[in-house]
N, C-alpha and C positions, 0 to 999 in steps of 0.2 A: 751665609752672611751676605748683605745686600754687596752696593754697589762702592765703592768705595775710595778717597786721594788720601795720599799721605803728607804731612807738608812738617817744615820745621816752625815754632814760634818764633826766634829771631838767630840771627846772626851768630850772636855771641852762643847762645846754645849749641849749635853746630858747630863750631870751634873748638868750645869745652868738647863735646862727643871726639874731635879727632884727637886732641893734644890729652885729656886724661882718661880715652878709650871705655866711656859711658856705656851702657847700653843703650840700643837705638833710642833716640829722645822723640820720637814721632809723635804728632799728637792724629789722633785718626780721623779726619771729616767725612762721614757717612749721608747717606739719604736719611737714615733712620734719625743720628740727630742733630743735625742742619741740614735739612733740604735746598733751604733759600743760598747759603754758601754753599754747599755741594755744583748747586745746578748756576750760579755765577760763576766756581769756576772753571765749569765744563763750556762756556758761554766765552770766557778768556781762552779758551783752549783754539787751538788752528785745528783747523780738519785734520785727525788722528787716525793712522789705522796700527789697530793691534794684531800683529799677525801669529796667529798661531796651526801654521802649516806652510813646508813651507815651496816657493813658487816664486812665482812674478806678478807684480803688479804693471799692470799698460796702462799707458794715456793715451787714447786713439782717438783720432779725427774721420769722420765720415766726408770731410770733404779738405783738400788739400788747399780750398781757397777761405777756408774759417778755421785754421791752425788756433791751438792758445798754448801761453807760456804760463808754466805755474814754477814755484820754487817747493823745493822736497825736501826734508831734512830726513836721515836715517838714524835712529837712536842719538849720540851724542854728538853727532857729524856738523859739520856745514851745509849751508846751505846751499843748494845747486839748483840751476835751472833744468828744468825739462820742458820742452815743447813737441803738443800730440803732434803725431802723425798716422796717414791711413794705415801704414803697418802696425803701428803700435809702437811708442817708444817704452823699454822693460827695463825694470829695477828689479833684479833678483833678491828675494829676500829669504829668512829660514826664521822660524817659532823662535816666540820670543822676541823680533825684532819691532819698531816701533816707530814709524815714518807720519811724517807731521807735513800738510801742504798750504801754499795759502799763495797769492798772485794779486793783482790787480787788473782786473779786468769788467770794464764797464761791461760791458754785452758779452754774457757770457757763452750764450746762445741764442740765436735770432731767427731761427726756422727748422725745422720739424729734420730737413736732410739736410744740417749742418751740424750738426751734434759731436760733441765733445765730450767722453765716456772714460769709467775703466771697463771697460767691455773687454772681454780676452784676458784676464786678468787671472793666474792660475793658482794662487795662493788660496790657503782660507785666512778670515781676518773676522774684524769686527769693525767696528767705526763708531768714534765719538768726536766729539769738538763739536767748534760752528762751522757751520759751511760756508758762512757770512766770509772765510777768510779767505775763498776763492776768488772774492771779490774784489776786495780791497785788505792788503796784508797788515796794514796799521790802523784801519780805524773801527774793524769788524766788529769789536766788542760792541759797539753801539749802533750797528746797523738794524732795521726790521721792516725796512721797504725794498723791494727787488725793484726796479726798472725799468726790464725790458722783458717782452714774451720768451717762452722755451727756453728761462734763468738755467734751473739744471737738469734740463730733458735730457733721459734717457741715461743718467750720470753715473747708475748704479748698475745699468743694464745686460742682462744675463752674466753676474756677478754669480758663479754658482758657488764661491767661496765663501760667500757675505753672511753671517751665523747672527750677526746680531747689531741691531743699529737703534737699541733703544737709549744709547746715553748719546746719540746725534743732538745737535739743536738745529733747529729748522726755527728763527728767531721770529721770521717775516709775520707779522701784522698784518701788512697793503702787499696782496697775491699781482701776479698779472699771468694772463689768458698761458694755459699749458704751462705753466712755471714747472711742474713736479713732473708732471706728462711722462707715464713710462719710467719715472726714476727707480723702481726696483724691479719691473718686467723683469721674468724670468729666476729672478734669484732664490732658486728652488731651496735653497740650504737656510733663507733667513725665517726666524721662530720669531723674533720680538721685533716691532716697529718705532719710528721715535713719534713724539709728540709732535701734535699739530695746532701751535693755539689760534691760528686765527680765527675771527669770527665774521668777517665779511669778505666773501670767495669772489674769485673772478672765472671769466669763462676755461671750459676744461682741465681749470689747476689741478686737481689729482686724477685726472682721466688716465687711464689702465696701470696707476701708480703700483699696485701690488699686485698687478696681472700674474697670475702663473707662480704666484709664491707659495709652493705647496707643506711648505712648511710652517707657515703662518698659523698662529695656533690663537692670536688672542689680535682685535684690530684695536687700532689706537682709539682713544677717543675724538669726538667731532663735534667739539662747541660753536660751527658756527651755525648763527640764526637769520643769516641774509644771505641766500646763496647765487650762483650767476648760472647759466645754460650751462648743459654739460657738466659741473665742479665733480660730481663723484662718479660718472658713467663709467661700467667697467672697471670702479675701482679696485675689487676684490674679487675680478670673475680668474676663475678655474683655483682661489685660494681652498684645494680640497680638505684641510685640516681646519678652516675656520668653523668653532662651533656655537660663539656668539658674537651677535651683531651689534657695533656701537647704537647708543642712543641719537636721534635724529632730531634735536629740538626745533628746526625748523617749520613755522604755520606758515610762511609765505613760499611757493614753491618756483621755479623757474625753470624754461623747454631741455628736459632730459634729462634734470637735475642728479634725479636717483638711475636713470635708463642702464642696467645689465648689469648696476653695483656691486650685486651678489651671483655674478651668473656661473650656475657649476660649484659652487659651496656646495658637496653635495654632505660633508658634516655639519652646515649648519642649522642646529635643533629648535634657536629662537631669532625670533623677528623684532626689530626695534619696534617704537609705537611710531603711527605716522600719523601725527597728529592734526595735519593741514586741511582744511575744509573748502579750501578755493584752490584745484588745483591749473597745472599747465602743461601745454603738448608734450605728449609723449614723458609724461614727468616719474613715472612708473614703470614704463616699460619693460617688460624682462627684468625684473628686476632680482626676482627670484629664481629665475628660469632654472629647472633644473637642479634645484636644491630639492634631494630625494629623502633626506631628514628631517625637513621641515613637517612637523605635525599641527599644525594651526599657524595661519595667517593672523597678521594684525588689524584692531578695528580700522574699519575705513569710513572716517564719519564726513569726506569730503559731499555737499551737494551741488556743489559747480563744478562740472566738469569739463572737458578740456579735447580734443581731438587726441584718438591715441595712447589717452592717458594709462589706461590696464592694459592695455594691449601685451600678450603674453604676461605677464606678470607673474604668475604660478604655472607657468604651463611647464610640465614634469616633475611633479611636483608629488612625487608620487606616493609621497606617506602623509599629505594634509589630508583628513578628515572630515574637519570643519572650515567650511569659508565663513567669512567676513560678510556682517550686511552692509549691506550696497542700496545708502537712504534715499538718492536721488532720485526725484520726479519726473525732472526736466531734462532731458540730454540733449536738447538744441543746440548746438554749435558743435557738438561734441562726438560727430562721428566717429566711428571705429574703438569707443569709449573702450568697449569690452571683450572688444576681437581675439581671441586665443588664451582670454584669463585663465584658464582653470584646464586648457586640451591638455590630456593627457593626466590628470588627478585622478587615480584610478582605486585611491583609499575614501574617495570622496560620495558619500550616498545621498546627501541632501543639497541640493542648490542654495543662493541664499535669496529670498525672495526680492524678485522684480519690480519696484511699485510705478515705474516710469509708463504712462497711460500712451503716451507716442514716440515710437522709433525712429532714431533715423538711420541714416546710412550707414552699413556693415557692424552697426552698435554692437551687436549679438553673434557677428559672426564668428563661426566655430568656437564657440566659448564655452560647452563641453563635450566638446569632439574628443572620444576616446578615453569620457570618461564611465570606465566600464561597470560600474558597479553604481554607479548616480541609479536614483529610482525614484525621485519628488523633485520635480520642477512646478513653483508658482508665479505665474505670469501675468499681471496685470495690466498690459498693453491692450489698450482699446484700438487703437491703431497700427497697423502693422505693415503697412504700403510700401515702406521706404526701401529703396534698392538693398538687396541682400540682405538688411537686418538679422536674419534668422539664419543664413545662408550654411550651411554644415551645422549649426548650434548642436543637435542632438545623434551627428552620427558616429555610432559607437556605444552609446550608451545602455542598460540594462535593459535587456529583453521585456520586463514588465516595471509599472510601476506607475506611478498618481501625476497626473498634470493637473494643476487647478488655476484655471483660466478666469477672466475677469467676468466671461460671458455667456450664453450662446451664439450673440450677435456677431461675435468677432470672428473674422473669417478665418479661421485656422486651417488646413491642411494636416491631414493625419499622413505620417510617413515615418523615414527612418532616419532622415537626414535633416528637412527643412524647414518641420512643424512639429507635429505632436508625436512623437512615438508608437508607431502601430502596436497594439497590444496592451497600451498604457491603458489603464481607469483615468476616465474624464470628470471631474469634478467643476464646479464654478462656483468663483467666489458669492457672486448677487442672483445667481438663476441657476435653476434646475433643468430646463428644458433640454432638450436634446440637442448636440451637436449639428450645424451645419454645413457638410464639408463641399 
């Protein structure tokens, strides 16, 4: 059965049910059918944890001069203040109990080492409500703008009791820089994530947000289509149970957007599409690094490229087969474009063809360093001058196999590391003539 509240239709029904001892009169509101009421009144709800193990929950401060006071309710109890501290203020709980919180607090967090968590926290639980009630205790339902930076960094962190936080709401609309930052880091035990709708990010708001959550088995979706530097870097790195990737509908991209997003997925099997064509620095970076399940990359039909942009991006990547063509002509501005894409693809035997006529700096370099089994590289650089372009590109790679150069005239170098592979057949795209080394 889904997800599910129970509630009464009025008053008088519940009176009947105690005075001529009815059977339960409950009418049941599901996801299945009312979504729109289900998830309103999960939206009225205060930050919620269901505990079902049992422990303590802490409210701890990493700094003694950025304390916060929240109010706690425990099942049918009053309400009571607690205010974090560096020890940890604890609330003993047991299964079955069910504590509600909500405060007012403008600036819930204002910097990266002032953080206000249940960190230490030794219960297992789950969590649902708004978290909008940490903010403001009466007028949360109608919140969806945070603030201030580092709203609730760090908030969930290394929670390793946390199972399940998909009937959270996370309301906000208007993000600000680091808002999420770290909010589930570590919480090895959590399988489902909550929803994220906004659609216009700001700088590093989900940066290393599900870091280290090796239980994560499915990521949220991710509608936004305006994004800021850094919004998803290291979002999902070392998530080893992830084994598909949300959709990426963004075509405009921003510096590190996606950088190390999936790093260490090493269950993950498929690749969003990336559909952007004008990319930005480092906007790729590692992005897959190290996901050893990956068997095919997705198209890359960007032709403006970016400093940095592939840099690592499959590197250990060690069951892709097939890359991605790679359409761009031009890589002017875009140093170190391709540095480390593919080191270490060691299921990988065909490169994807090169058509860019001139290099520039470290473009190429190491970018299939150690991939042992490559045996067709086609390279159509008429220019090859620019510091390092080629620099490691081919060391490591299969003992024989086909380069097909643009040329004769091009100066290549036969070697093992920084030109053409010794042993390789030479081919050229426009001439036959013999190599000149």
């Amino acid at each position: 059965m889904g997800k599910y509240i129970h509630y009464f239709d009025s008053v008088t029904e519940y009176n009947d049910m105690r005075e001529n001892h009815y059977e339960e009169p409950w009418t049941s509101l599901t996801e299945e059918n009312d979504e729109v009421n289900f998830n309103k009144t999960l939206e009225e709800t205060p930050l919620t944890f269901e505990i079902t193990g049992d422990g303590n929950i802490v409210w701890k401060a990493s700094n003694t001069a950025y304390t916060v006071t929240l109010e706690y309710k425990l099942n049918d109890g009053e309400w009571t203040e607690i205010t974090s501290t560096t020890g940890g203020t604890t609330i003993p709980v047991v299964s079955g109990d069910t504590i509600q919180f909500r405060g007012n607090n403008t600036t819930y967090t204002s910097y990266d080492i002032d953080d206000n968590t249940f960190n230490g926290s030794t219960a297992q639980f789950s969590v649902k409500g708004n978290i909008m009630s940490l903010l403001d205790s009466t007028n949360f339902t109608t919140m969806n703008t945070l603030s201030s930076a580092y709203t609730f960094y760090k908030l969930f962190y290394d929670c390793t009791g946390l199972t399940d936080a998909s009937k959270l709401i996370l309301p906000a609309t208007t993000l600000t820089s680091y808002c999420y930052d770290n909010m589930f880091n570590g919480c090895i035990s959590l399988t489902t994530a909550p929803e994220l709708p906004a659609t216009t990010l700001a700088n590093d708001c989900y940066y290393e947000m599900f870091n280290g959550c090796t239980s994560l088995t499915t990521a949220p979706e991710l509608p936004a289509t305006t994004l800021a530097p850094y919004c998803y870097e290291c979002m999902f790195q070392g998530c080893t149970s992830l084994t598909t990737a949300p959709e990426l509908p963004a075509t405009t991209l921003a510096d590190n957007c996606y950088s190390t997003m999936f790093n260490g997925c090493i269950s993950l099997t498929t690749a969003p599409e990336l559909p952007a064509t004008t990319l930005a620095n480092d906007c790729y970076g590692s992005m897959f690094y190290g996901c050893t399940s990956l068997t095919q990359a997705p198209a890359l039909p960007a032709t403006t490229l970016a400093p940095y942009c592939y840099e690592y991006m499959f590197d250990g990547c060690t069951s892709l087969t097939t890359a991605p063509e790679l359409p761009a002509t031009n890589l002017s501005g875009a140093n170190n474009c391709y540095q480390y894409m593919f080191q270490g693809c060691s299921s990988l035997t065909q490169a994807p063809e090169l058509p860019a006529t001139t290099l520039v700096s470290n473009c190429y370099d190491s970018m299939f360093r150690n991939c042992t089994n490559l045996n067709y590289i086609k390279c159509l650089a008429t220019n090859i001058s620019a510091t390092n372009c080629t620099q490691n590109w081919v060391n490591g790679v299969a003992a024989s196999g086909t380069f097909v150069a643009y040329d004769s005239n091009v100066a290549w170098q036969v070697d093992n590391v920084n030109g053409i592979p010794t042993g390789w057949t030479i081919d050229y795209e426009y001439s036959s003539e013999p190599l000149v080394s």
